[in-house]
BALOBA-1460 file (C-alpha; in Angstrom, 3 decimals):
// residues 323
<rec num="1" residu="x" x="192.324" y="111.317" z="82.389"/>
<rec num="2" residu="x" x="192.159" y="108.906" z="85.937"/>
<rec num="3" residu="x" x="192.904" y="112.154" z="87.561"/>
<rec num="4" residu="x" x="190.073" y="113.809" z="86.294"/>
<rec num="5" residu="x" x="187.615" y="110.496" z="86.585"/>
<rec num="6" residu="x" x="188.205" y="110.794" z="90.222"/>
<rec num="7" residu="x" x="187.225" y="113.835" z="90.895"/>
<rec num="8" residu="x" x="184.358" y="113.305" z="88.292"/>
<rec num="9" residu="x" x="183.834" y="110.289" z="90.879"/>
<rec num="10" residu="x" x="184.369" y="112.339" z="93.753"/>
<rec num="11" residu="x" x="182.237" y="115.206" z="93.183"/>
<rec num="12" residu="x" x="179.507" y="112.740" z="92.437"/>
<rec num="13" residu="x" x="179.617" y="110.431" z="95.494"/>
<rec num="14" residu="x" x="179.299" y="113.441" z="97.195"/>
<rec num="15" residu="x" x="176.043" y="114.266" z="95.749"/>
<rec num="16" residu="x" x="174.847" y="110.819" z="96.049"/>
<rec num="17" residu="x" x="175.880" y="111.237" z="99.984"/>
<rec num="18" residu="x" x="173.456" y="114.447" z="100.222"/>
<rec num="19" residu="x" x="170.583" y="111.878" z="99.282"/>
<rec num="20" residu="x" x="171.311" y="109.396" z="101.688"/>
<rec num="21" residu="x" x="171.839" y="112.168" z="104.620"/>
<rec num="22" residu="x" x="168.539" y="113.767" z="103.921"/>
<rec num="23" residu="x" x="166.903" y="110.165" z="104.669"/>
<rec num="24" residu="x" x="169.295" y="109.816" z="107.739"/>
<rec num="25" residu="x" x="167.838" y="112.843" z="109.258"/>
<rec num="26" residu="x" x="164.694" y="112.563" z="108.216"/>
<rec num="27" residu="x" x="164.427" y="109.480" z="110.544"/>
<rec num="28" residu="x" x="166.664" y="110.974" z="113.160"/>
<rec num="29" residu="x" x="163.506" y="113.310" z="113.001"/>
<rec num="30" residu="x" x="160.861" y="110.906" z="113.877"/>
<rec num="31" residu="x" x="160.289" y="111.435" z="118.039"/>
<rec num="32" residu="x" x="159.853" y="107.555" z="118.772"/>
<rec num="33" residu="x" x="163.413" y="107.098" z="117.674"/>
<rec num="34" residu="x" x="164.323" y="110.847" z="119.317"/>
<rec num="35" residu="x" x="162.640" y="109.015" z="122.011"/>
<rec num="36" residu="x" x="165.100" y="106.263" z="122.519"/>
<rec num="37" residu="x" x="168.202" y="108.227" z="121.612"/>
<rec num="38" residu="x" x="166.988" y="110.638" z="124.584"/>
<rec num="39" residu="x" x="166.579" y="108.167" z="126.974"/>
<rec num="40" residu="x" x="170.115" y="106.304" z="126.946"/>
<rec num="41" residu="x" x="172.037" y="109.690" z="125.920"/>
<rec num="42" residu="x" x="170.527" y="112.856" z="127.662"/>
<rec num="43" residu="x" x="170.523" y="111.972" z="131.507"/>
<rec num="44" residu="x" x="167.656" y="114.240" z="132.301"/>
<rec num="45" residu="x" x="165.467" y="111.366" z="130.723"/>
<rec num="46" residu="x" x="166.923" y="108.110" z="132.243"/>
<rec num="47" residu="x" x="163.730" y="107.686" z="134.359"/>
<rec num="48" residu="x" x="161.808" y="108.658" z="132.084"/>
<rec num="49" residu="x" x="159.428" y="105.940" z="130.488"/>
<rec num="50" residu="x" x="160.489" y="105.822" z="126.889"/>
<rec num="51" residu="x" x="156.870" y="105.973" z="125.562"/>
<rec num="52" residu="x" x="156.278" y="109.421" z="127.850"/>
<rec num="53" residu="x" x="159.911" y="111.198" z="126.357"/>
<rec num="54" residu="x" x="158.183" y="112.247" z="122.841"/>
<rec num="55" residu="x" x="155.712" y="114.493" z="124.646"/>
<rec num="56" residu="x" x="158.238" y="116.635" z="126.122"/>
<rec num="57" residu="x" x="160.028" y="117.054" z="122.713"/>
<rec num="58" residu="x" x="158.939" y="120.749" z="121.581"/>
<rec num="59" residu="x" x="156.044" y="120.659" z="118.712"/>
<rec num="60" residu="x" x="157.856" y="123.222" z="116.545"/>
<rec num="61" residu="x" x="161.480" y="122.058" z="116.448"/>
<rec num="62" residu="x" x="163.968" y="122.719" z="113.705"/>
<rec num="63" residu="x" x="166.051" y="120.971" z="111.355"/>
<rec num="64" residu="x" x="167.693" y="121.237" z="107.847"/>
<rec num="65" residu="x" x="165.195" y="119.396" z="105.803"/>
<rec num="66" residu="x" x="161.293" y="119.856" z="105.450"/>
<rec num="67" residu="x" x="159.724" y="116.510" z="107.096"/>
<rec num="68" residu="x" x="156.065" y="115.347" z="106.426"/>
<rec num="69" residu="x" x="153.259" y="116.843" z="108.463"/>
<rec num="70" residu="x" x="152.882" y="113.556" z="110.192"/>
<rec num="71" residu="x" x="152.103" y="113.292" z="115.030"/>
<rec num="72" residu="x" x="155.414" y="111.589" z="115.299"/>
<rec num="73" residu="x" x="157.441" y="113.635" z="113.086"/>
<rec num="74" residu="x" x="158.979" y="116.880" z="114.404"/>
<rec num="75" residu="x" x="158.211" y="119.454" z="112.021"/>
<rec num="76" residu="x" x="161.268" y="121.510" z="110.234"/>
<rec num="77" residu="x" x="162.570" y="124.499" z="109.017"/>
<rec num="78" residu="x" x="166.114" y="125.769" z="107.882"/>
<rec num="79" residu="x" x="168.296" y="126.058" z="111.171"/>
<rec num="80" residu="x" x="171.525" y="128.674" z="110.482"/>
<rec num="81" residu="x" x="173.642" y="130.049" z="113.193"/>
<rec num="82" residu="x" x="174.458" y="133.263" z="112.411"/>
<rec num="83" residu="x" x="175.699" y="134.113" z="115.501"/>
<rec num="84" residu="x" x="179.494" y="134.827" z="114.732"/>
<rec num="85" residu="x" x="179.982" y="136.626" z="111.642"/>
<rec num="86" residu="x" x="181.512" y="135.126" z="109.175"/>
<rec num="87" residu="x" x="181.538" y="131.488" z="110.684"/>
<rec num="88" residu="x" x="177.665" y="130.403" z="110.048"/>
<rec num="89" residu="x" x="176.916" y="126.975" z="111.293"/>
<rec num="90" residu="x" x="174.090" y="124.568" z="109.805"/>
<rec num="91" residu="x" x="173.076" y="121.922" z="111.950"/>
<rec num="92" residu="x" x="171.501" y="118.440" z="111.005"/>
<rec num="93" residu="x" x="168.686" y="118.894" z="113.699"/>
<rec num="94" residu="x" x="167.955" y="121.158" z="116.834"/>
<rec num="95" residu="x" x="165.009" y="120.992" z="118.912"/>
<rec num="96" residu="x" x="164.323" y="122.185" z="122.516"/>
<rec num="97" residu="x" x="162.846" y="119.934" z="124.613"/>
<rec num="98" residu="x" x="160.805" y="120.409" z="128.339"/>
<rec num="99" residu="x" x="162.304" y="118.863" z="131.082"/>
<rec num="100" residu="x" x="160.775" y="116.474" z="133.758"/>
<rec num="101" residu="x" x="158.993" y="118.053" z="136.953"/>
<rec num="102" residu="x" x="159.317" y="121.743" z="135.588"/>
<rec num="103" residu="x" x="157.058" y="124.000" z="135.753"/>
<rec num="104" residu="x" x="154.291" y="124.427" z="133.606"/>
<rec num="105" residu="x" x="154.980" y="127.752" z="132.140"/>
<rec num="106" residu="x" x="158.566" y="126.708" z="131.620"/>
<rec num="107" residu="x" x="158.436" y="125.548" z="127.994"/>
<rec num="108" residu="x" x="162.237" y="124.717" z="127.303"/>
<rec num="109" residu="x" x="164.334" y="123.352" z="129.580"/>
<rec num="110" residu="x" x="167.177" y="121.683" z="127.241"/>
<rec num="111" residu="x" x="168.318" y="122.059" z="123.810"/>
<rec num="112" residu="x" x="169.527" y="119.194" z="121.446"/>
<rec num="113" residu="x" x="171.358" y="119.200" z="118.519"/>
<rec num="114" residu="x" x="171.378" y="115.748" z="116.450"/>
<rec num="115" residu="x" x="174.297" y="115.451" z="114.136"/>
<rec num="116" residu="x" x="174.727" y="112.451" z="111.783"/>
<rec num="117" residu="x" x="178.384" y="111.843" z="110.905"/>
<rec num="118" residu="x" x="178.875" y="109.930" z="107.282"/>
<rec num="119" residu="x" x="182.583" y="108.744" z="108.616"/>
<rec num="120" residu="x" x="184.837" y="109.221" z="111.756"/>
<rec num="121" residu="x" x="187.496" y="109.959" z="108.644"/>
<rec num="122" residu="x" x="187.680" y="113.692" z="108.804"/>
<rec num="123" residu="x" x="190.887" y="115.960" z="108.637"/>
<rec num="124" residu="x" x="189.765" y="117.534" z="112.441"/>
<rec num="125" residu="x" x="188.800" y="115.674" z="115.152"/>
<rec num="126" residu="x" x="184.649" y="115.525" z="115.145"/>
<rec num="127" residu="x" x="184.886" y="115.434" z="119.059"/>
<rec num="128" residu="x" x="186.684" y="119.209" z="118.819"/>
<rec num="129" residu="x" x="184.044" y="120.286" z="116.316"/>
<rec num="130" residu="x" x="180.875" y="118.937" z="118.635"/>
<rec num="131" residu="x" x="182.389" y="120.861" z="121.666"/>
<rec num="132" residu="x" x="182.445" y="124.102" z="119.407"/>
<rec num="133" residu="x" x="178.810" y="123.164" z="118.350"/>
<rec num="134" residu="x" x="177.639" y="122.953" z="122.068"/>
<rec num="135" residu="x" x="179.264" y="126.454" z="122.560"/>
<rec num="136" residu="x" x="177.707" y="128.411" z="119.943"/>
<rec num="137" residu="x" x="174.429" y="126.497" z="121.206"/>
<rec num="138" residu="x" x="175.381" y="128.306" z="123.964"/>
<rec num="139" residu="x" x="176.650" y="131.762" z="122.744"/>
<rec num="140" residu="x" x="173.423" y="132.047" z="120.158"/>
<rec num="141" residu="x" x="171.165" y="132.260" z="123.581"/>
<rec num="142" residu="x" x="171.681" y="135.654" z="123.982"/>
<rec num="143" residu="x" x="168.823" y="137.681" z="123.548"/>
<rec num="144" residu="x" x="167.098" y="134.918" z="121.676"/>
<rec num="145" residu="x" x="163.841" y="133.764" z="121.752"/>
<rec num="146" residu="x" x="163.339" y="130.820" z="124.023"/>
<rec num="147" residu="x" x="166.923" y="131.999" z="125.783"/>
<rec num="148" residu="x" x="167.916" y="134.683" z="128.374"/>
<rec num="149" residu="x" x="168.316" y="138.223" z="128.283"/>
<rec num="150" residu="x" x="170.852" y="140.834" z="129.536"/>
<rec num="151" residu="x" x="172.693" y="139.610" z="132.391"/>
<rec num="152" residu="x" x="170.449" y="137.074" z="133.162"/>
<rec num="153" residu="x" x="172.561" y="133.968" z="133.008"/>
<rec num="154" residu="x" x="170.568" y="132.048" z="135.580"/>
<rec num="155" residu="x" x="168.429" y="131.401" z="132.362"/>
<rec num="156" residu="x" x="171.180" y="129.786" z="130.216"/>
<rec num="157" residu="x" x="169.358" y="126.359" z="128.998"/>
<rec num="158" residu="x" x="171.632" y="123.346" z="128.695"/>
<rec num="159" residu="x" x="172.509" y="122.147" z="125.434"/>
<rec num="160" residu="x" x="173.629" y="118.542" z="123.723"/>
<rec num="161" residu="x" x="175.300" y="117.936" z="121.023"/>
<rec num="162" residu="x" x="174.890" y="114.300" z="120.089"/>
<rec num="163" residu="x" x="176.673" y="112.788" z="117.139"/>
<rec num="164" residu="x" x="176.013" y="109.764" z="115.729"/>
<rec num="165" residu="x" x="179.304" y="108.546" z="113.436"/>
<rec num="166" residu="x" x="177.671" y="105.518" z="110.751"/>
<rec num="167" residu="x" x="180.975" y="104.580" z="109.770"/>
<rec num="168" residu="x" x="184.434" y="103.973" z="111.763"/>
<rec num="169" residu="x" x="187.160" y="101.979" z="112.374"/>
<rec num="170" residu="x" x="186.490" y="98.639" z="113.704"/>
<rec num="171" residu="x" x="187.985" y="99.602" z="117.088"/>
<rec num="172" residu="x" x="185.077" y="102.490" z="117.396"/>
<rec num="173" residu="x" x="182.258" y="100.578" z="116.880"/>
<rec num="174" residu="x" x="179.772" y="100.264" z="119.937"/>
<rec num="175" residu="x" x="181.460" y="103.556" z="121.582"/>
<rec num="176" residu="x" x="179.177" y="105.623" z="123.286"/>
<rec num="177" residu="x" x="180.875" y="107.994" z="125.218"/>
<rec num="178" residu="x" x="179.736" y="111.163" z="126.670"/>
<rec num="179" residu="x" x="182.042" y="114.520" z="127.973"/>
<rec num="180" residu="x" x="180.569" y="117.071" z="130.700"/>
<rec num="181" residu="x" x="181.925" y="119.793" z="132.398"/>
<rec num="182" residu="x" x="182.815" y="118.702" z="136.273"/>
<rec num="183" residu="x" x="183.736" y="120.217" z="139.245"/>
<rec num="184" residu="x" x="187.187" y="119.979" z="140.977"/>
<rec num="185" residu="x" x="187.934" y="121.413" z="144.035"/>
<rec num="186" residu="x" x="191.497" y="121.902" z="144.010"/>
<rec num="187" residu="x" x="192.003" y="123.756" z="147.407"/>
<rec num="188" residu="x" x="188.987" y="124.816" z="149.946"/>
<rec num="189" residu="x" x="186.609" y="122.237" z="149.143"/>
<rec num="190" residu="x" x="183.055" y="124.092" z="148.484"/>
<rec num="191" residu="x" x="180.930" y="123.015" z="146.037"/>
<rec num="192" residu="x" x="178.721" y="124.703" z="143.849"/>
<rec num="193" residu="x" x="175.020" y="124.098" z="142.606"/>
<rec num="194" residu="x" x="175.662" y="121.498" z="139.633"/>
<rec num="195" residu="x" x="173.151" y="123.085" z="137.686"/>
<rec num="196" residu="x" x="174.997" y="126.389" z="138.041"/>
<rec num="197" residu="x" x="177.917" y="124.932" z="135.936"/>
<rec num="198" residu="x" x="176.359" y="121.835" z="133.923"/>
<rec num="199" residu="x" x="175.494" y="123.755" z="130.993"/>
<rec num="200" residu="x" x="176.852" y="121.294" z="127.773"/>
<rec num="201" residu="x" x="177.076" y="117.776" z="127.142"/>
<rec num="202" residu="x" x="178.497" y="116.082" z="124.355"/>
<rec num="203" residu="x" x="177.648" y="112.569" z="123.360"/>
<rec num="204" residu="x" x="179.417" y="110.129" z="120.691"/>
<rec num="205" residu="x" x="178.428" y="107.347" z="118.907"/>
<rec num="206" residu="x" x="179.650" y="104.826" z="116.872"/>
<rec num="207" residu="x" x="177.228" y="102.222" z="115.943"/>
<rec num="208" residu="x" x="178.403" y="98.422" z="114.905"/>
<rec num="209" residu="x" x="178.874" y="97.484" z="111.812"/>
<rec num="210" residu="x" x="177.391" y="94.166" z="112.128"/>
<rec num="211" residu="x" x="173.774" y="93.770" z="112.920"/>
<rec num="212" residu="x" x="172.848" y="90.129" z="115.505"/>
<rec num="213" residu="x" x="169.781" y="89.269" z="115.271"/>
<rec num="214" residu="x" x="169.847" y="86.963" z="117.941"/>
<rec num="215" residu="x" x="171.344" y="89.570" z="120.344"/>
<rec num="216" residu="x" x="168.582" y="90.288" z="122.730"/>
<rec num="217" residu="x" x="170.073" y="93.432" z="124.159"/>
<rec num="218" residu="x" x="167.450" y="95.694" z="122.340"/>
<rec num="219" residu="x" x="169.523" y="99.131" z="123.530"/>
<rec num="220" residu="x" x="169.567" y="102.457" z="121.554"/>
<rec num="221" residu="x" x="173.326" y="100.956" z="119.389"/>
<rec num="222" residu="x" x="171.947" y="98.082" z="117.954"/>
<rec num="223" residu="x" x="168.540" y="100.079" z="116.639"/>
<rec num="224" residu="x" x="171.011" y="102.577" z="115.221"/>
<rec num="225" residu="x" x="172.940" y="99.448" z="113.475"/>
<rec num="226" residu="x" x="169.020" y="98.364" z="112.217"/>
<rec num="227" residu="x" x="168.180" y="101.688" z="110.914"/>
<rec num="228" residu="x" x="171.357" y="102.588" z="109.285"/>
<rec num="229" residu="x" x="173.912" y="99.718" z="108.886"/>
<rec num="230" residu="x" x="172.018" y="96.301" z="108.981"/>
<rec num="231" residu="x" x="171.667" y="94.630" z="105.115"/>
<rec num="232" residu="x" x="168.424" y="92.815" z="105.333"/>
<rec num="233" residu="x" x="164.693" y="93.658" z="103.361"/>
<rec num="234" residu="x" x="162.876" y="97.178" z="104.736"/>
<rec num="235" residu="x" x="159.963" y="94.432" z="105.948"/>
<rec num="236" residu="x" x="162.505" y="92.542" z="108.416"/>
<rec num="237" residu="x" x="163.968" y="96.102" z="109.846"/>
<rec num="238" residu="x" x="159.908" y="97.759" z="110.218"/>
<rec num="239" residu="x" x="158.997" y="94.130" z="111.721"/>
<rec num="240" residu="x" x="162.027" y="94.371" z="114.228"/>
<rec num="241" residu="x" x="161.502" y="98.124" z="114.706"/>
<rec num="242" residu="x" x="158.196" y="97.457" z="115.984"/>
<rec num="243" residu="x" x="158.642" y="93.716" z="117.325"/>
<rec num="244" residu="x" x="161.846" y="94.962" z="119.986"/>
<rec num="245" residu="x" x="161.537" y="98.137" z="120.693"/>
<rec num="246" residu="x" x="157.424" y="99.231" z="119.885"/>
<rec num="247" residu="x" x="158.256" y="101.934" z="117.408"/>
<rec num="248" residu="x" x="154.899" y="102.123" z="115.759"/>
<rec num="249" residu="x" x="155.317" y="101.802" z="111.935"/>
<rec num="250" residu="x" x="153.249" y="104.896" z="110.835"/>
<rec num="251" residu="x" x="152.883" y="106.131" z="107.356"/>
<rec num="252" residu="x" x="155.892" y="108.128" z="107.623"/>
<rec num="253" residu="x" x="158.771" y="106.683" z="109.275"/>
<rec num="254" residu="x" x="157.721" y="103.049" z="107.159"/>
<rec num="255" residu="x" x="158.437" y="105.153" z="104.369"/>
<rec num="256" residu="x" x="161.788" y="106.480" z="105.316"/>
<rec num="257" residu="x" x="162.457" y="103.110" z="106.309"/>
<rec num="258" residu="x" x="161.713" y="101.922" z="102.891"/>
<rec num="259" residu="x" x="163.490" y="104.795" z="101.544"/>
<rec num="260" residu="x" x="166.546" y="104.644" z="103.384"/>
<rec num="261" residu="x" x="167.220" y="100.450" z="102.304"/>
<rec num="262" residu="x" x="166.448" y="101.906" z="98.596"/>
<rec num="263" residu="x" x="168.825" y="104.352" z="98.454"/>
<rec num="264" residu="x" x="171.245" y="101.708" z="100.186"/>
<rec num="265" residu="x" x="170.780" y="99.358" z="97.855"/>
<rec num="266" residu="x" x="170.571" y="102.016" z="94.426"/>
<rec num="267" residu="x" x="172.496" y="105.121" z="95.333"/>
<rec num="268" residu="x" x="175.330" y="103.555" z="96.713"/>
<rec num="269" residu="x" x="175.745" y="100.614" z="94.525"/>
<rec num="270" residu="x" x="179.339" y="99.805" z="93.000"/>
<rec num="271" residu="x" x="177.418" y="101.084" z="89.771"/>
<rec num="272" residu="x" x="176.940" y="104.158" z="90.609"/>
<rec num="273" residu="x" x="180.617" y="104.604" z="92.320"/>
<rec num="274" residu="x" x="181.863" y="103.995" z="88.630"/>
<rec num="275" residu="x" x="179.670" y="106.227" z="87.219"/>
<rec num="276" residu="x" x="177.711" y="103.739" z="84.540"/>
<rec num="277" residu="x" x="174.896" y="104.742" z="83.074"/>
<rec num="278" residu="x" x="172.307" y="101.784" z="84.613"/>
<rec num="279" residu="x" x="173.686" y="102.634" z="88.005"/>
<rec num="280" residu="x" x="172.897" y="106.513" z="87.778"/>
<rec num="281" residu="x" x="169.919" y="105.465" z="85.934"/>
<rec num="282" residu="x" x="168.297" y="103.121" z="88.843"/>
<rec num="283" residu="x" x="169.646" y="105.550" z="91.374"/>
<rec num="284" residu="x" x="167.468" y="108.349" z="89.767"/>
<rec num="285" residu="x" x="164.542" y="105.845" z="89.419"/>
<rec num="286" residu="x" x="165.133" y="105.048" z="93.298"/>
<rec num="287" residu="x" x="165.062" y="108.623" z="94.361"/>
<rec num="288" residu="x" x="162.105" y="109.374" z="92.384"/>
<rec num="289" residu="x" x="160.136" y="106.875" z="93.906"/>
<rec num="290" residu="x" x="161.147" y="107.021" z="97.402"/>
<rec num="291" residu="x" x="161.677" y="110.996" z="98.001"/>
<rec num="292" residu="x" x="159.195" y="112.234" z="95.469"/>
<rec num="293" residu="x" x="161.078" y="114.249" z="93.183"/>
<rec num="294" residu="x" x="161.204" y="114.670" z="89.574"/>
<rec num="295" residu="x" x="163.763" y="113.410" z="87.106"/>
<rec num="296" residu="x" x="165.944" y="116.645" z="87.124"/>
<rec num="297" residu="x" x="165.544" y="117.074" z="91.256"/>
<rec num="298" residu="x" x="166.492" y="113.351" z="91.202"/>
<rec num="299" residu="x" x="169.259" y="114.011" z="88.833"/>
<rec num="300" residu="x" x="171.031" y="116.560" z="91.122"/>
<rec num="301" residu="x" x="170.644" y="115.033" z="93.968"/>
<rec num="302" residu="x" x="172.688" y="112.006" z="92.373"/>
<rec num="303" residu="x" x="174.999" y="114.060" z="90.768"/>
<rec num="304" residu="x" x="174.509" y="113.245" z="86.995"/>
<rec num="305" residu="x" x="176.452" y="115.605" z="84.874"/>
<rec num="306" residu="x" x="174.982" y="117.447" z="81.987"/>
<rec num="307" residu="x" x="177.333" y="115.022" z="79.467"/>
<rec num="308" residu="x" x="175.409" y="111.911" z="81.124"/>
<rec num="309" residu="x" x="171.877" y="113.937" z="81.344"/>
<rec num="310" residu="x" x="170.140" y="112.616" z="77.795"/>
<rec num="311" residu="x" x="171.366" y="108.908" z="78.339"/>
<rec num="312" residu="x" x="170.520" y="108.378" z="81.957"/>
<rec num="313" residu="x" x="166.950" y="110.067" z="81.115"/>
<rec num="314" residu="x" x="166.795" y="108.151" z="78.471"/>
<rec num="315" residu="x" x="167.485" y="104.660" z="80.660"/>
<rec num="316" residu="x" x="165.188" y="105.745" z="83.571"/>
<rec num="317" residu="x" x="162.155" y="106.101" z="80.734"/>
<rec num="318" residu="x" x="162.805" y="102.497" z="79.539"/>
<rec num="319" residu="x" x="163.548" y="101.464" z="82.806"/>
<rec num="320" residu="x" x="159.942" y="102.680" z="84.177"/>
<rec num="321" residu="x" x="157.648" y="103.422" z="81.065"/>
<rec num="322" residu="x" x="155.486" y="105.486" z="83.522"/>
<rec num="323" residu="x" x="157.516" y="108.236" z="84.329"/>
């Protein structure tokens, strides 16, 4: 019976962990925090005024969950790579992005893949796995739109793959550590056109656990720690969004703000964990509210079995005579 509980428990965290990585990349989506993340991780952009970066972020990008039709959100569609058979990839967001002082005509200079990492407790090492990303980044190119053609490998674009792990050991937390491909000149020493061979970059990091508010080192890690890990009210993190590092809090990113402290504070309480009734109930209430979705969207997306269907419905309705 405990055996089965588990996996009962299991299956249902796992659900609940779909919710909360929908609102993860749904603000991972919004180009004034693309913005920052750009600036401190994807070197092209390091003189680059921050305010200037989201109008070189492509207006159609693409991610894995449908954003609202909002200026500073980039607007999303299913991404799959198909590109080896029988291995298809999904990635949390790719975009293409223009690159300073190109020329006009030249569209896409870069593309970026934004992966949000629940845990850095994974059976493979996530650093292997973002090297294989950048490569199919890579490999897909071929004959794609936006890529080269042929033998034309002069027009291979760059790619990133930056992952951003919420939760790690203590020993992980403020990493940010990037891996390139470098030149070595073992013998002769010659020494090629960098941009011949500096085709990939990955980037990892691990924000802190532990949110100071009387740190004034407003860098990209400690928004990262506001956004996703910090406990305090959805007011205090908009107000400090906007206060240290000018995000503007539009319609849509205060709501995923709002959104994303909801489900923090419903979807993952100890409640729900244990599977009661009130906990599924408010979680299902919370995800209602917050992601617009009825009571049986809302109940998949927290996992309630078909068993607990009738009483959790039942709790939401007396919990919110409304709905």
């Amino acid at each position: 019976m405990k055996a089965n509980l588990e996996v009962a428990d299991a299956i249902e965290n796992n659900d609940l962990n779909k919710a909360y990585d929908e609102y993860c990349k749904k603000i991972l989506s919004n180009k004034q925090i693309l913005a920052r993340i750009m600036k401190e991780c994807v070197s092209e952009y390091r003189d680059i005024p921050v305010e200037e970066i989201p109008s070189y972020i492509e207006h159609d990008p693409k991610l894995d969950v449908a954003v609202d039709d909002e200026a500073d959100k980039i607007q999303g569609r299913n991404v799959e790579d198909q590109s080896v058979h029988g291995a298809e990839i999904k990635y949390d967001i790719l975009f293409d992005a223009k690159l300073p002082n190109s020329e006009e005509n030249e569209k896409i200079g870069l593309f970026i893949n934004i992966e949000a990492q629940n845990s850095s407790n994974t059976p493979y090492p996530i650093l292997s796995r973002a090297v294989y990303y950048c490569s199919r980044l890579l490999a897909k190119q071929k004959n794609m739109q936006g890529g080269f053609h042929n033998s034309e490998f002069q027009n291979l674009k760059k790619v990133y793959s930056i992952w951003i792990v919420m939760n790690s050991s203590k020993a992980m937390e403020g990493v940010l550590n990037k891996y390139t491909i470098t030149e070595e000149c073992l013998e002769t020493k010659y020494q090629f056109p960098k941009e011949d061979y500096d085709k990939l970059c990955v980037v990892m990091i691990y924000p802190n656990s532990e949110y100071d508010i009387k740190d004034d080192k407003n860098g990209m890690m400690k928004m990262l720690n506001l956004l996703f890990k910090a406990k305090m009210p959805a007011e205090d993190k908009k107000y400090q969004l906007g206060k240290n590092y000018g995000i503007m809090m539009t319609r849509a990113i205060g709501k995923e703000v709002d959104g994303m402290c909801d489900l923090s504070k419903g979807v993952r309480a100890e409640g729900i964990a244990e599977g009661r009734i009130e906990g599924l109930a408010e979680a299902v209430t919370n995800i209602m509210k917050t992601m617009n979705k009825t009571m049986a969207e809302a109940m998949d997306l927290a996992g309630v079995t078909e068993t607990n269907r009738p009483e959790v419905e039942k709790a939401v309705k007396a919990m919110n005579q409304s709905i």
